[in-house]
C-alpha positions as CSV (number, residue, x, y, z in Angstrom):
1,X,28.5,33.1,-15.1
2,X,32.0,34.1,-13.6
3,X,33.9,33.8,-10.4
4,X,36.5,35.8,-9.6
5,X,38.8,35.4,-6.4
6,X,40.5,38.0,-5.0
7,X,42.5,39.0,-1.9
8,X,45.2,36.6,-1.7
9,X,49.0,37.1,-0.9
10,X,51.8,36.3,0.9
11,X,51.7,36.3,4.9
12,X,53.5,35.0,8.3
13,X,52.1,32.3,10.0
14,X,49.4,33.0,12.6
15,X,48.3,36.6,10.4
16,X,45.0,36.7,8.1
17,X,44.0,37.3,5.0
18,X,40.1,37.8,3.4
19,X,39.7,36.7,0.0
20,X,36.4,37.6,-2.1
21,X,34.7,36.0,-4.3
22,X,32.8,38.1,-6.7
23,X,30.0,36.1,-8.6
24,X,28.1,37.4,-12.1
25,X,25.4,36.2,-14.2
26,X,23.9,34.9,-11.2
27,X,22.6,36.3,-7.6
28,X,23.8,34.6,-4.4
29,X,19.9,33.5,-3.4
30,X,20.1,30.2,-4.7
31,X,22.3,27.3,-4.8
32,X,26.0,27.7,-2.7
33,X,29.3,28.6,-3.0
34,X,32.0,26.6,-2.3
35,X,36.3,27.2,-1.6
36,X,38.5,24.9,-2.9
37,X,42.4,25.0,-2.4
38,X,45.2,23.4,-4.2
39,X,48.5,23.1,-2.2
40,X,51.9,22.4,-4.6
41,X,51.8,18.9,-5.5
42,X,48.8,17.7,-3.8
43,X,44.8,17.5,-4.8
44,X,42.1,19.6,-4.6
45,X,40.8,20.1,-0.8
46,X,37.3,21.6,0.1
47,X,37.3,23.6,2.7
48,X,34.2,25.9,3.0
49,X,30.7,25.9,1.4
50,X,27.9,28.3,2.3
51,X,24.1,27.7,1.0
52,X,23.3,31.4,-0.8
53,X,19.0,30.5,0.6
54,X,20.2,30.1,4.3
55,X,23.4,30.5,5.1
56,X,24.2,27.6,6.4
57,X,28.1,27.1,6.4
58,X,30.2,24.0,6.2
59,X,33.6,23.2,7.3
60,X,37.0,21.2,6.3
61,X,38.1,19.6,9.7
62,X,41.5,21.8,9.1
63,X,39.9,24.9,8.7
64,X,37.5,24.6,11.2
65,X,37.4,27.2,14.0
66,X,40.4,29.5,12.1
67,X,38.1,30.2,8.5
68,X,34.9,32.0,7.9
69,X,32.9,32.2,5.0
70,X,30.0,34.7,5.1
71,X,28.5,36.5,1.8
72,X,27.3,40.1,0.9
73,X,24.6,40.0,-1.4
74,X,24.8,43.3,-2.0
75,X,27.4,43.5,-3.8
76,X,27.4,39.6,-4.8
77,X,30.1,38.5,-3.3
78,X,31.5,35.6,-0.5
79,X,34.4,36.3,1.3
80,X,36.9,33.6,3.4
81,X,38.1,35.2,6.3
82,X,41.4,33.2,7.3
83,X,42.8,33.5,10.5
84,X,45.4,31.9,12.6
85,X,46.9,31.1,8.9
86,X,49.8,28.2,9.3
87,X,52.6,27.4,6.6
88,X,50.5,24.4,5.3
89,X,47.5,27.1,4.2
90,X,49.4,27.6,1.7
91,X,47.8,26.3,-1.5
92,X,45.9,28.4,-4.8
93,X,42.5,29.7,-3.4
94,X,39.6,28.6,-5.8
95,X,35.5,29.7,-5.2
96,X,33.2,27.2,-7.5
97,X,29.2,27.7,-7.8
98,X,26.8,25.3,-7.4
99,X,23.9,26.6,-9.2
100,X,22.3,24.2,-11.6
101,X,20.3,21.6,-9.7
102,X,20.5,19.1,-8.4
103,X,21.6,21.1,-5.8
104,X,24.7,19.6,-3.1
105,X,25.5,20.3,0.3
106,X,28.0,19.7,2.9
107,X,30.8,17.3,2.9
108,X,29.1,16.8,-0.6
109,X,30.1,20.4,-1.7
110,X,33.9,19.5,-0.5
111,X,34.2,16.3,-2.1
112,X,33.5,18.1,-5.2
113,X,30.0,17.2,-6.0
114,X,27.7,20.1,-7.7
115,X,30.2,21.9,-8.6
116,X,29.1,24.2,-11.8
117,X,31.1,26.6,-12.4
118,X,35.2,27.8,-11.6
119,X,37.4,30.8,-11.0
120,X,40.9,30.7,-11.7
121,X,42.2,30.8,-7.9
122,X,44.2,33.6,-5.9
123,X,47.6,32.4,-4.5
124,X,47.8,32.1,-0.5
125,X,51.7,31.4,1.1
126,X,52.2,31.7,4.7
127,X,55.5,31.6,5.5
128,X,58.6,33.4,7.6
């Protein structure tokens, strides 16, 4: 199994960025993908999960109504579509898979619970 993020960068507050999360050695029709970010100096934060059976999507209070997460199975891969970005975005981007059951969901999947497997992150600043 790997994870690998892509799409992040550097960008002015209130612009948007899509980062990608392309999964192997599994297909996204079971279990759920997660984001996690890691600003400088803090924790880990969830801030979006999507089940890969129905879709359903989930949510960090500070994300919610600017951030989208959506997934093409296609080409195996769930995207965060970040909008309205603000200077404390700013943080490593991280996808994690929750594949082995038990299987988590919700403010579960953000507190960290399920979590199976880990990419290495893509960097997000916003900033002037």
């Amino acid at each position: 199994v790997q994870l690998v993020e892509s799409g992040g960068g550097q960008v002015q507050p209130g612009g948007s960025l899509r980062l990608s999360c392309a999964a192997s050695g599994f297909t996204l029709t079971y279990g759920a993908i997660i984001w996690f970010r890691q600003a400088p100096g803090k924790g880990r934060e969830g801030v979006s999960s999507i089940n890969n059976l129905d879709g359903t999507t989930f949510y960090a209070a500070s994300v919610k109504g600017r951030f989208a997460i959506s997934k093409d199975g296609a080409v195996n891969t769930v995207y965060l579509q970040m909008d309205n970005l603000k200077p404390e975005d700013t943080a490593v981007y991280f996808c994690a898979a929750d594949v082995i059951p038990p299987y988590y969901s919700g403010q579960d999947h953000l507190d960290g619970r399920g979590v199976d497997y880990w990419g290495n992150g893509t960097r997000v600043t916003v900033s002037s």
